[in-house]
Backbone as a ProteinNet text record, in pm:
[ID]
protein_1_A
[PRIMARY]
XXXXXXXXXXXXXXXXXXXXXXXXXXXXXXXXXXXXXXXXXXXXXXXXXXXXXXXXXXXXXXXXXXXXXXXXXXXXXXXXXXXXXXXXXXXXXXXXXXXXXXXXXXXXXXXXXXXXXXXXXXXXXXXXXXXXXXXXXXXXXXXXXXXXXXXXXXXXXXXXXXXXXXXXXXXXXXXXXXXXXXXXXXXXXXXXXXXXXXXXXXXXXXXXXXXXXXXXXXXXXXXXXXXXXXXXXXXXXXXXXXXXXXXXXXXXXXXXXXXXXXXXXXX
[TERTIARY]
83.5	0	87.2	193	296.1	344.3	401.2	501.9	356.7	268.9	165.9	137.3	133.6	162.1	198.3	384.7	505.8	493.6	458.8	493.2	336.3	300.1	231.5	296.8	272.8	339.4	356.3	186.9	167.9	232.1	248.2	338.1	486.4	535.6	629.7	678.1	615.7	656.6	646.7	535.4	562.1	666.1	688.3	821.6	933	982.2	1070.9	1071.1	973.6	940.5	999.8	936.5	961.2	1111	1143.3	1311.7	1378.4	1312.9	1392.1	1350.9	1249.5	1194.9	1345.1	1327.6	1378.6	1544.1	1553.3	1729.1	1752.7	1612.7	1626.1	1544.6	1456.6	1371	1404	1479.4	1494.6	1693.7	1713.4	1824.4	1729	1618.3	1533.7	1516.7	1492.2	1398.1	1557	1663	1781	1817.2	1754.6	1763.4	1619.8	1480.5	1394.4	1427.1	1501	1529.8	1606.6	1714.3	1840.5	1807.9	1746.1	1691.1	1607.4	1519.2	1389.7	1317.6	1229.4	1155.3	1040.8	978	874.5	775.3	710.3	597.1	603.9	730.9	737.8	639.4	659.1	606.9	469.6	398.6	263.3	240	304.6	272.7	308.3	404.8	445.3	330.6	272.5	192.6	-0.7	4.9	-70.3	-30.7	55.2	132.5	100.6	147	133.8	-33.6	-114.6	-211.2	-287.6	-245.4	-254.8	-280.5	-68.2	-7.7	-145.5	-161.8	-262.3	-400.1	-456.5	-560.3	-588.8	-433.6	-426	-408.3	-308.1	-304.5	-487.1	-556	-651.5	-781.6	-721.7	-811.4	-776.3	-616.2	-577.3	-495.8	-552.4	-568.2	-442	-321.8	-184.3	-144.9	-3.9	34.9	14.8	-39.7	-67.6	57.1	128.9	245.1	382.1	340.9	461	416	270	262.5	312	283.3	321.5	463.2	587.3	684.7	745.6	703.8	730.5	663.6	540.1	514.3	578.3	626.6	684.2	814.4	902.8	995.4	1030.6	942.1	905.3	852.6	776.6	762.7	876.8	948.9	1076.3	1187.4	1187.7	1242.2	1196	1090.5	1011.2	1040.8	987.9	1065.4	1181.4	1310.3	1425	1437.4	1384.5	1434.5	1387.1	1281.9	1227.4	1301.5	1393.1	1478.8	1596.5	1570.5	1694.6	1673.1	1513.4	1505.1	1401.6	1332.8	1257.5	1129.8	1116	980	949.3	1011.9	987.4	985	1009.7	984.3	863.6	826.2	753.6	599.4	618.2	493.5	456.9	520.5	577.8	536.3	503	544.5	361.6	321.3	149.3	70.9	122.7	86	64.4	156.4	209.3	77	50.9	-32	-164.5	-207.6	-337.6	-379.2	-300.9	-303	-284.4	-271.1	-238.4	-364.8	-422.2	-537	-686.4	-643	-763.5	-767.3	-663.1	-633.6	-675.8	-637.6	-663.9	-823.1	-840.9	-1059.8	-1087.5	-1047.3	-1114.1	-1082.9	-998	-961	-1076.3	-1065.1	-1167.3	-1298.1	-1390.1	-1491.8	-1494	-1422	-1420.3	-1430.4	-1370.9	-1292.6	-1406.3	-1519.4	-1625.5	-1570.6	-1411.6	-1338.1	-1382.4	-1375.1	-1372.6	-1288.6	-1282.3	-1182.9	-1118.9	-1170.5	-1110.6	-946	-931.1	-797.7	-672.4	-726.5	-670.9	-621.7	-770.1	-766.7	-668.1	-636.4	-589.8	-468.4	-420.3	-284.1	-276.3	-362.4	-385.1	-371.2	-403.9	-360.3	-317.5	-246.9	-166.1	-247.8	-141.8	-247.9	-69.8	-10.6	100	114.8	-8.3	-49.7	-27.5	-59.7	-91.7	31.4	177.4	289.5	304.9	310.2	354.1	514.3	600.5	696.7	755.6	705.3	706.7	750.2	680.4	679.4	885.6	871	964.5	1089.7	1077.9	1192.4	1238.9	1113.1	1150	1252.1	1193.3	1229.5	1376.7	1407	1549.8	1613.8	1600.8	1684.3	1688.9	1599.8	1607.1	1701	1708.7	1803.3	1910.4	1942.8	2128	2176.7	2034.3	2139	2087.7	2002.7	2034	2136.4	2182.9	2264.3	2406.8	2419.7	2522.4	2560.3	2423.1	2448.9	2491.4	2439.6	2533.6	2669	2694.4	2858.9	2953.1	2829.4	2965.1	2970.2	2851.6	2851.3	2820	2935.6	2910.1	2954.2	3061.9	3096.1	3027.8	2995.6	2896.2	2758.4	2694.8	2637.7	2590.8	2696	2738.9	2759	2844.1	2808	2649.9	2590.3	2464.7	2412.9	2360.9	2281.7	2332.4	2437.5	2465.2	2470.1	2453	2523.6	2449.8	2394	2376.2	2505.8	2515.9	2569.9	2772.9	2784	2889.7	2932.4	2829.9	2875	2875	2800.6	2843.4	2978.7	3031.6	3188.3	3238.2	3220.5	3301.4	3359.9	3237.8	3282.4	3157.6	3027.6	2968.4	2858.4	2791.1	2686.7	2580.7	2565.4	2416.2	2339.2	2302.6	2184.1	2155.4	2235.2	2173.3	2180.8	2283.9	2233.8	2132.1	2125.6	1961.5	1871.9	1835.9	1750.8	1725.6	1885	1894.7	1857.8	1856.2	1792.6	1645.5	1608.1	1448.3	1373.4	1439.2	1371	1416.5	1478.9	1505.1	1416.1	1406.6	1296.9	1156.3	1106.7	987	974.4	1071.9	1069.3	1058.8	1112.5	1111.4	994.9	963.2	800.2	675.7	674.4	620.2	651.2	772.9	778.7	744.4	744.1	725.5	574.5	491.1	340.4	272.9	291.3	232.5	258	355.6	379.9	264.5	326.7	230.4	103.6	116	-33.4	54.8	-6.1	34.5	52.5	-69.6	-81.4	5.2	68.5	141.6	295.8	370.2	470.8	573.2	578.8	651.3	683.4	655.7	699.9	797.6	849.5	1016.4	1098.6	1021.2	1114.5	1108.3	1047.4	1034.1	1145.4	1040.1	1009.8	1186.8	1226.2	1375.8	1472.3	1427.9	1552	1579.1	1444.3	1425.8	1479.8	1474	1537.7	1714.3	1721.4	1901.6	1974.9	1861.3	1996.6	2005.7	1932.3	1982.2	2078.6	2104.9	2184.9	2327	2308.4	2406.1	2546.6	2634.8	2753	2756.9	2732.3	2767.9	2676.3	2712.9	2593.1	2592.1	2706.1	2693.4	2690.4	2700.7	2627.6	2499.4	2407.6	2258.3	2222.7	2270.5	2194.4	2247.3	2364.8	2349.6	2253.1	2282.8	2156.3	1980	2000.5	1825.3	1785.3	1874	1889.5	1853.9	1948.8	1929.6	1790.9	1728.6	1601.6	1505.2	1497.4	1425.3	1410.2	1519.2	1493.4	1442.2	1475.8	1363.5	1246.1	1195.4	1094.9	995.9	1065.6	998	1025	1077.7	1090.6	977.3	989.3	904.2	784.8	760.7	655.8	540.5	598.1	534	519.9	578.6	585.1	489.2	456.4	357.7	237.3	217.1	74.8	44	123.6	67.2	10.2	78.3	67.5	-51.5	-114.2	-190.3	-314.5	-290.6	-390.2	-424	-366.5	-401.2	-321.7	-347.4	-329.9	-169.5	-65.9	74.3	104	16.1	98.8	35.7	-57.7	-74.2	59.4	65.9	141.4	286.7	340.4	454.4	478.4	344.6	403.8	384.6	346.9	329.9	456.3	520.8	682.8	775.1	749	856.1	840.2	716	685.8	741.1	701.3	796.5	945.9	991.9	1140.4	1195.7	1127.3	1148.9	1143.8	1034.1	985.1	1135.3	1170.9	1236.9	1380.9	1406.5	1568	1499	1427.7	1404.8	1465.1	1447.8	1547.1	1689.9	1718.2	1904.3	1983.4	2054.5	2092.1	2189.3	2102.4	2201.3	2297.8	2374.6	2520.1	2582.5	2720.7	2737.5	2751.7	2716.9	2763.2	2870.7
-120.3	0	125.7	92.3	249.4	252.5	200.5	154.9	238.8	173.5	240.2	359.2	424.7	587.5	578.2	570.4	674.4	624.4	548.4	574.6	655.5	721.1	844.6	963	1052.6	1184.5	1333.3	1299	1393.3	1361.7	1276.4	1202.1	1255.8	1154.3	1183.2	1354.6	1440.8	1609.2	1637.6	1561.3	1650.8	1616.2	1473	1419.9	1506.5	1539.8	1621.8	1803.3	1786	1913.9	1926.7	1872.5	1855.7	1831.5	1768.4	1704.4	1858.4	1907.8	2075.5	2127.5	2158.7	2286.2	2239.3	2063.9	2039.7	2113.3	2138.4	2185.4	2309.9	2422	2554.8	2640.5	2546.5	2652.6	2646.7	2495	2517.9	2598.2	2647	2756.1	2936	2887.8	3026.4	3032.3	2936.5	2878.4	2917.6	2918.3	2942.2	3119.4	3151.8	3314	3408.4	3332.9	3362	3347.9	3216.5	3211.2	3360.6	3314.1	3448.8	3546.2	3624.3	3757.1	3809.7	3677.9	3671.1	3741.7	3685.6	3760.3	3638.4	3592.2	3496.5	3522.9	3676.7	3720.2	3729.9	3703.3	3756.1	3674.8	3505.2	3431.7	3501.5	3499	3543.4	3659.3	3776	3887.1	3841.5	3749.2	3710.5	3601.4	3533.9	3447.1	3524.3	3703.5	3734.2	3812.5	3843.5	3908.5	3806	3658.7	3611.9	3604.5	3550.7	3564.6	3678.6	3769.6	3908.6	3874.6	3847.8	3835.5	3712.2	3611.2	3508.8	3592.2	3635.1	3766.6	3781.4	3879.5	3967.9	3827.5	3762.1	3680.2	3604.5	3599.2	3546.4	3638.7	3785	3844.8	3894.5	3916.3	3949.4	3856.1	3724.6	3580.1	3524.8	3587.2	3539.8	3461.7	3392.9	3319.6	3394.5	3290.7	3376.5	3341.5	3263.8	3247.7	3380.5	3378.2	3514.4	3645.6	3703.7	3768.8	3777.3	3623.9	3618.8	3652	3600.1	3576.4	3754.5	3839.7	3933.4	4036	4051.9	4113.5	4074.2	3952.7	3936.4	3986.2	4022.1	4037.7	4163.2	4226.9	4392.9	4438.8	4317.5	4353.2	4305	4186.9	4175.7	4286.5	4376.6	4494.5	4607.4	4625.7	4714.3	4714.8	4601.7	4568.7	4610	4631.4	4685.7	4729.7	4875.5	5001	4982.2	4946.1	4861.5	4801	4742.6	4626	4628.7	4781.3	4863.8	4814.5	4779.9	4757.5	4615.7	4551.2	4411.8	4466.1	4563.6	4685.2	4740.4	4811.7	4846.1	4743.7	4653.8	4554.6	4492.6	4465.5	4380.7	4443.8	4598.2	4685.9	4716.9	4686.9	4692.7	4580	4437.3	4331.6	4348.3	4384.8	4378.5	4475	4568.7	4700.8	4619.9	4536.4	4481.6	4363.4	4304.6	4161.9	4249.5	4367.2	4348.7	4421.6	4514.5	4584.4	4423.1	4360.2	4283.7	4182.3	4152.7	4084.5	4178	4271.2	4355.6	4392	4441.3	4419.8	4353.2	4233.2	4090.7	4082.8	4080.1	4075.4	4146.9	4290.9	4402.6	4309.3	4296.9	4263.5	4176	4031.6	3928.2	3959.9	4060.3	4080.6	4134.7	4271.9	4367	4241.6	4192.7	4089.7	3970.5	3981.4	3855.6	3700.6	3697	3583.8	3447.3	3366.6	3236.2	3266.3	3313	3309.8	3158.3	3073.7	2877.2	2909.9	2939.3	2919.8	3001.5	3110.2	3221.9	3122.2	3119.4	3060.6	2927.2	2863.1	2766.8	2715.6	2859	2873.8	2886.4	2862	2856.8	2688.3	2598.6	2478.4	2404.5	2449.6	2361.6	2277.3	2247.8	2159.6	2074.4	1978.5	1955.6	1849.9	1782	1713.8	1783.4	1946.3	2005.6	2062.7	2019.4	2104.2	2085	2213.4	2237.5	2211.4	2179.5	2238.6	2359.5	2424.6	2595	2640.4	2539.6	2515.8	2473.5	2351.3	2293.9	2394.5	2444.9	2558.9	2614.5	2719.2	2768.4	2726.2	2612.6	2591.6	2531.2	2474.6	2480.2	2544.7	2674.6	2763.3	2843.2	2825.6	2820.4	2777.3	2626.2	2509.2	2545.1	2613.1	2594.7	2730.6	2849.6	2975.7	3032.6	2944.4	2975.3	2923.5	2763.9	2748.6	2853.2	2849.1	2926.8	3092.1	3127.4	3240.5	3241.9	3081.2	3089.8	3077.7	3003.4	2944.4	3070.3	3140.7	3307.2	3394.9	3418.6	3538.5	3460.1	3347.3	3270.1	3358	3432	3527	3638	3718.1	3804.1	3757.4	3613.6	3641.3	3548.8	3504.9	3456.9	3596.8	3700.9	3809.5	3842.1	3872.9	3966.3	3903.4	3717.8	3623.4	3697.6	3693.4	3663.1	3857	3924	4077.6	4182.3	4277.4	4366.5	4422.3	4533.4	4619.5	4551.8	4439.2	4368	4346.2	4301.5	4296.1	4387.6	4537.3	4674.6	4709.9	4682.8	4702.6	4632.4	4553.4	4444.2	4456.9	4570.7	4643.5	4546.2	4500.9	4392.1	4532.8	4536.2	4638.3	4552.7	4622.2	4539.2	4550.4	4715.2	4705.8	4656.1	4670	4561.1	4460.7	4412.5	4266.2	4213.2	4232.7	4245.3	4268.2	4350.1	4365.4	4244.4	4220.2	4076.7	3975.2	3919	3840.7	3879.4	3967.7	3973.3	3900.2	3975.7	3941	3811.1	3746.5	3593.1	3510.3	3566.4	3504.4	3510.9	3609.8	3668.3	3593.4	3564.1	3491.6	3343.7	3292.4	3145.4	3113.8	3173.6	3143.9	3189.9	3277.5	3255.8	3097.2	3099.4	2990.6	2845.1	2836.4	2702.4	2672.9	2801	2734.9	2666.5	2633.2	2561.5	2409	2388	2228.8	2203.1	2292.8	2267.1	2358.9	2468.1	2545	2656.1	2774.3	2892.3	2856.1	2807.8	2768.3	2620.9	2575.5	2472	2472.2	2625.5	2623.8	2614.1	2653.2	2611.1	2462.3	2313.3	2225.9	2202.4	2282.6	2281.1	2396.6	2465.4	2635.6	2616.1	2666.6	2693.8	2574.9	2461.2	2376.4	2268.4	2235.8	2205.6	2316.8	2450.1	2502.2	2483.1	2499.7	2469.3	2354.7	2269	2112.2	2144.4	2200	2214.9	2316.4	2380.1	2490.6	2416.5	2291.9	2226.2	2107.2	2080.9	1981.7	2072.6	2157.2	2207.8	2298.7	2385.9	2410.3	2526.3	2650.7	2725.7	2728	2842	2885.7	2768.7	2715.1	2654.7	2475.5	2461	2333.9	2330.8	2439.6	2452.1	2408.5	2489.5	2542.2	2386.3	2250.4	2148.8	2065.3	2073.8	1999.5	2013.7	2151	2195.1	2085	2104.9	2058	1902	1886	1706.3	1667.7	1750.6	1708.2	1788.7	1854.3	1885.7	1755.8	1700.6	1596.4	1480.3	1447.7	1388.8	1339.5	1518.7	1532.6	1525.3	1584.5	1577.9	1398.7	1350.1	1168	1079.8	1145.9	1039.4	1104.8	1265	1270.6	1252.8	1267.3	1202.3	1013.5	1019.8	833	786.6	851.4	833.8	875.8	1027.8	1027.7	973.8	890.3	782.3	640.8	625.9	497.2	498.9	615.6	703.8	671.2	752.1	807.1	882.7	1050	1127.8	1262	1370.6	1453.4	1506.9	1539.9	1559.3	1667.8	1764.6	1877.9	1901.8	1862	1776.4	1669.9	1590.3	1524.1	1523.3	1629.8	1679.6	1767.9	1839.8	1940.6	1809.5	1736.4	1669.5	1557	1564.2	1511.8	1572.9	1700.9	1801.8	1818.4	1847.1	1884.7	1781.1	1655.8	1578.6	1598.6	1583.4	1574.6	1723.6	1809.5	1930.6	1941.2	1876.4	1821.1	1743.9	1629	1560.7	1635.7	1700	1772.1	1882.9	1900.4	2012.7	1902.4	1809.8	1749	1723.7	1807.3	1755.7	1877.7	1893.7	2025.5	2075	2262.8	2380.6	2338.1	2317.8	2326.8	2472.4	2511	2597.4	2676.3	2788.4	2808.5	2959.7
0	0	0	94.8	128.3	-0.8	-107.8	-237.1	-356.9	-324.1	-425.6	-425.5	-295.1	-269.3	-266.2	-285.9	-324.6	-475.5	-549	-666.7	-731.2	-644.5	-734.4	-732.1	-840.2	-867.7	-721.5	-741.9	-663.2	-491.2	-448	-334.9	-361.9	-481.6	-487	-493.4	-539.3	-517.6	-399.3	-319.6	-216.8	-136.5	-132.3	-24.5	-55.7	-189.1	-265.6	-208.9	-222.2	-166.8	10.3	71.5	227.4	224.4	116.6	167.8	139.5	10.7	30.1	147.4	130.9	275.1	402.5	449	532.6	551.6	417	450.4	464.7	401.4	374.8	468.4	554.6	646.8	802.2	857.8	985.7	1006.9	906.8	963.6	951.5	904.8	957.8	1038.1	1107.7	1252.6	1352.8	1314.4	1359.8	1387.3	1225.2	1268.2	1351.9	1376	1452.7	1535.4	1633.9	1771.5	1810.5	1707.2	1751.3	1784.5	1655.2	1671.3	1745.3	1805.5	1915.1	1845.2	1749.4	1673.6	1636.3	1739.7	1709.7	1630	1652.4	1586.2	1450.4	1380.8	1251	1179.4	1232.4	1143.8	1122	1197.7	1210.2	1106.6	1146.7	1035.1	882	891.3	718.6	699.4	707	718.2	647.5	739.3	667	550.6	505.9	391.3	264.8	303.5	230.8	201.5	277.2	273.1	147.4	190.4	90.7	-59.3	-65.2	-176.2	-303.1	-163.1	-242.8	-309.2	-194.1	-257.3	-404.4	-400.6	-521.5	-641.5	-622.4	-718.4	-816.1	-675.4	-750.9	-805	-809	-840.1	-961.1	-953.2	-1107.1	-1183	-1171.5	-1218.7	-1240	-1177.1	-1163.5	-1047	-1051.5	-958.5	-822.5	-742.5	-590.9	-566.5	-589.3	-509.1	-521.3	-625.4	-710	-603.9	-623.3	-515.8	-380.7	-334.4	-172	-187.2	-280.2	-249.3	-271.4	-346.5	-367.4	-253.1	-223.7	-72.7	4.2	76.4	130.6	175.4	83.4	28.1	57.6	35.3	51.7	204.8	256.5	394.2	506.1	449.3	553.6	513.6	438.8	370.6	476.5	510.1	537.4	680.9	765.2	874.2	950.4	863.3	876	985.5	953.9	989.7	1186.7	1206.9	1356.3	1414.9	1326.4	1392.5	1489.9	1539.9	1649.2	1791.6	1825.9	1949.8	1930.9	1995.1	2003	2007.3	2095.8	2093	1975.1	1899.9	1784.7	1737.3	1642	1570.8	1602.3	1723.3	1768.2	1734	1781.4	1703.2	1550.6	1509	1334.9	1302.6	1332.5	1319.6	1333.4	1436	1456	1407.6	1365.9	1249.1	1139.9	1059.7	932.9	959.4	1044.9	1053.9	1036.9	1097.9	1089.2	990.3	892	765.6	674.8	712.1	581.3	537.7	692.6	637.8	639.7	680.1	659.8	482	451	289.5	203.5	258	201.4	214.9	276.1	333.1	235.1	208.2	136.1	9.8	-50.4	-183	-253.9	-123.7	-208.9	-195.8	-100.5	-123.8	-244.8	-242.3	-369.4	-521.2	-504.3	-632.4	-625.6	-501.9	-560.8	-588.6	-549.3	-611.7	-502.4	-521	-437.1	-323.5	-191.8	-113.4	-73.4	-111.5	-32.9	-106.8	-220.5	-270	-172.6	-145.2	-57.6	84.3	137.5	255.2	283.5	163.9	116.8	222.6	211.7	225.9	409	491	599.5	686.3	572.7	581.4	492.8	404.1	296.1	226.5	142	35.8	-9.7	43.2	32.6	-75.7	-122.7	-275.3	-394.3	-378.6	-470.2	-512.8	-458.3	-500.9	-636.2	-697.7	-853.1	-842.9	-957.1	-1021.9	-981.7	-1019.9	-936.5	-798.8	-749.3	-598.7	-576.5	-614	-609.5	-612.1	-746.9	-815.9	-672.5	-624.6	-527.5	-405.2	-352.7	-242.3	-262.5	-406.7	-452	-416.9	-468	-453.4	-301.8	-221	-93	-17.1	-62.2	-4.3	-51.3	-156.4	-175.9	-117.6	-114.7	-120.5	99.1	129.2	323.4	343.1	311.3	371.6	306.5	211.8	150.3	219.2	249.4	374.6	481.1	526.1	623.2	656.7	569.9	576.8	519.7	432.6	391.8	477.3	590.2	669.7	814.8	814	1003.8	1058.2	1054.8	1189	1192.2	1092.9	1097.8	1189.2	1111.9	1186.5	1304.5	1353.1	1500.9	1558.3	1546.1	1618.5	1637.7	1496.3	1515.1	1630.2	1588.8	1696.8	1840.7	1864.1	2004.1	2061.2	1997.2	2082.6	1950.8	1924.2	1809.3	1848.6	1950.1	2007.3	1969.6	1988.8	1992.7	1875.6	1760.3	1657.4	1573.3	1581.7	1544.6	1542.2	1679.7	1731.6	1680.3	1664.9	1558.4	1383.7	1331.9	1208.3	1104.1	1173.4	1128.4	1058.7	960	939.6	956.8	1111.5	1131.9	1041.3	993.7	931.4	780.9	693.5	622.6	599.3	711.4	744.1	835	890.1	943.8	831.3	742.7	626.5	509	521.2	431.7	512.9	635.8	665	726.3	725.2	754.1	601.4	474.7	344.6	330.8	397.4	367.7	450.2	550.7	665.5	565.4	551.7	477.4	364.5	268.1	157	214.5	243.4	315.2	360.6	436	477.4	407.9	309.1	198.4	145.2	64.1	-29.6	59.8	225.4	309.7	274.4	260.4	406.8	272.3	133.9	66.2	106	160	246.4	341.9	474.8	540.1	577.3	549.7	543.2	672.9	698.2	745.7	893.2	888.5	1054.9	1100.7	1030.5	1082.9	1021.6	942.1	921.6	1030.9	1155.5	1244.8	1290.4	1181.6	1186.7	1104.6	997.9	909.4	966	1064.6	1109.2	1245.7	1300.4	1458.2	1515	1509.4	1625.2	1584.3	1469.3	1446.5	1513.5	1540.3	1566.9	1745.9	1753.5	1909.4	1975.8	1900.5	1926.5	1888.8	1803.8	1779	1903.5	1891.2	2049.7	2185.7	2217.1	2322	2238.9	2125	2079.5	2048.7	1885.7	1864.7	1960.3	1926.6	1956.4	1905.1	1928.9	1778.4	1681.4	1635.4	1514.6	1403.9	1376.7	1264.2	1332.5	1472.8	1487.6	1514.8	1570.2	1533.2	1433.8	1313.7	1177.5	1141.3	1133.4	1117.9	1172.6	1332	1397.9	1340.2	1304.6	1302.1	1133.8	1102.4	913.5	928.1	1027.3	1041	1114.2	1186.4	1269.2	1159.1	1098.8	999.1	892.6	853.8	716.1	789.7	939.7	996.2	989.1	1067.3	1053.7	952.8	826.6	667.4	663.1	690.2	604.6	683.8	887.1	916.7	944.3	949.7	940.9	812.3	687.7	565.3	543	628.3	616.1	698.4	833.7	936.3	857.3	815.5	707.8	687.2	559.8	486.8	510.9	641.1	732	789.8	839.3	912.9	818.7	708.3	617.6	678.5	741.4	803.5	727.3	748.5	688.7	686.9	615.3	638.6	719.9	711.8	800.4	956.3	1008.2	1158.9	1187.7	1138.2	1157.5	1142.8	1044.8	1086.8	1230.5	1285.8	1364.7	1452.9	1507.8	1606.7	1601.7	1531	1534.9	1569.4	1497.9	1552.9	1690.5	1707.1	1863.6	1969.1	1939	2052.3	2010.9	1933.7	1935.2	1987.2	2020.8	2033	2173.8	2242.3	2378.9	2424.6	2350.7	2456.3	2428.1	2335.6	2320.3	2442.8	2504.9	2632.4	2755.5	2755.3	2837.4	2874.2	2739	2794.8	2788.8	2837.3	2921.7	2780.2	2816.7	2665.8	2671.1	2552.7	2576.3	2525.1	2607.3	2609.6	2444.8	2390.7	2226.8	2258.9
[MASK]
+++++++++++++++++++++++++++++++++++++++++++++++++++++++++++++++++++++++++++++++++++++++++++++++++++++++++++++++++++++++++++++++++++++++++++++++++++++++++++++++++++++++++++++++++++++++++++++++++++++++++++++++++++++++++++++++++++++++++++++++++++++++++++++++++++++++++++

């Protein structure tokens, strides 16, 4: 039965899919911890939301939208990003302009809102090609950020103030990783849906800062409990016959649970 689902298409993209997300979204989940910036997901989540909106009113890719608002709102973000207060108000300004937007749009637009809404719980069958592309290029160019700017940003993580002195330009690095955060979670929540993207981001990184060493043994650890999570939580689905993105967060979540048992190690 398991052999007959994986040799369908639509299976097979999405495992493909998850096996990317798995390598390219929990070193986000690495730069949310750092920065302590939990709320972001949330406000990008309705951005994207938005972005879907518009797409289906002016009959283009919703995804192109999300990924480009997005883009523009972890841009936007920036300048907030001096204190945790500011951001944090910026961050709930940005969430409730975005779906109030979004509301206005699809009434105005008469359009079907389910496709919109869609994106609130995934549709992880339905990954296009497109899809895929994306999260490609996700996977080669986070990690690639990280490994070019580890000390940079092993400073930022650990000190702003420290790594200023250091000759580090916070600010647009900080800018570049807000629009990478923003983009990433755009290009994730078609896996698992908006409300359950914190099972390839969050909840892996959370499990790596009591494992990893260092910025760059996190962002390994989180990578390795991420492809995990994507292999056995799609394998349990299917076993299941239960829906994939419940059942990823509820993997992550224990393994996230029992790495709360073993003592930080020092980074």
């Amino acid at each position: 039965m398991i052999a007959e689902l994986l040799a369908l298409v639509p299976v097979q993209r999405a495992g493909f899919g998850l096996l990317l997300g798995a390598i390219a979204l929990p070193p986000v989940g690495v730069l949310i911890v750092g920065l302590d910036i939990y709320p972001v997901r949330f406000a990008i989540m309705h951005v994207a939301l938005l972005g879907s909106a518009i797409g289906l009113l002016t009959g283009t890719d919703p995804l192109l939208w999300a990924l480009v608002l997005c883009a523009l709102a972890g841009g936007g973000l920036a300048p907030f990003a001096t204190t945790s207060a500011g951001l944090s108000g910026a961050m709930g300004l940005l969430m409730s302009l975005a779906i109030a937007v979004a509301l206005l749009v699809l009434s105005i637009s008469g359009v079907n809102a389910n496709g919109a809404f869609e994106l609130l719980w995934g549709s992880i069958l339905s990954t296009r090609p497109v899809d895929l592309a994306v999260l490609g290029v996700l996977a080669v160019a986070i990690p690639a950020l990280f490994w070019w700017r580890r000390r940079d940003l092993s400073l930022l993580l650990h000190d702003r103030e420290l790594a200023a002195c250091s000759g580090v330009r916070t600010g647009p690095l900080t800018m570049a990783l807000l629009v990478v955060i923003a983009v990433s979670i755009a290009g994730a929540i078609k896996l698992t849906g908006a409300l359950l993207v914190d099972a390839l981001t969050l909840l892996p990184a959370l499990a790596a800062r009591r494992i990893g060493r260092g910025l760059t043994g996190m962002v390994v650890a989180s990578i390795g409990i991420g492809l995990v999570v994507a292999v056995g939580g799609l394998m349990l689905a299917l076993v299941l016959d239960q829906p994939p993105g419940p059942v990823l967060v509820l993997l992550a979540g224990v393994i996230a649970l029992l790495a709360q048992l073993l003592p930080m190690r020092r980074t």
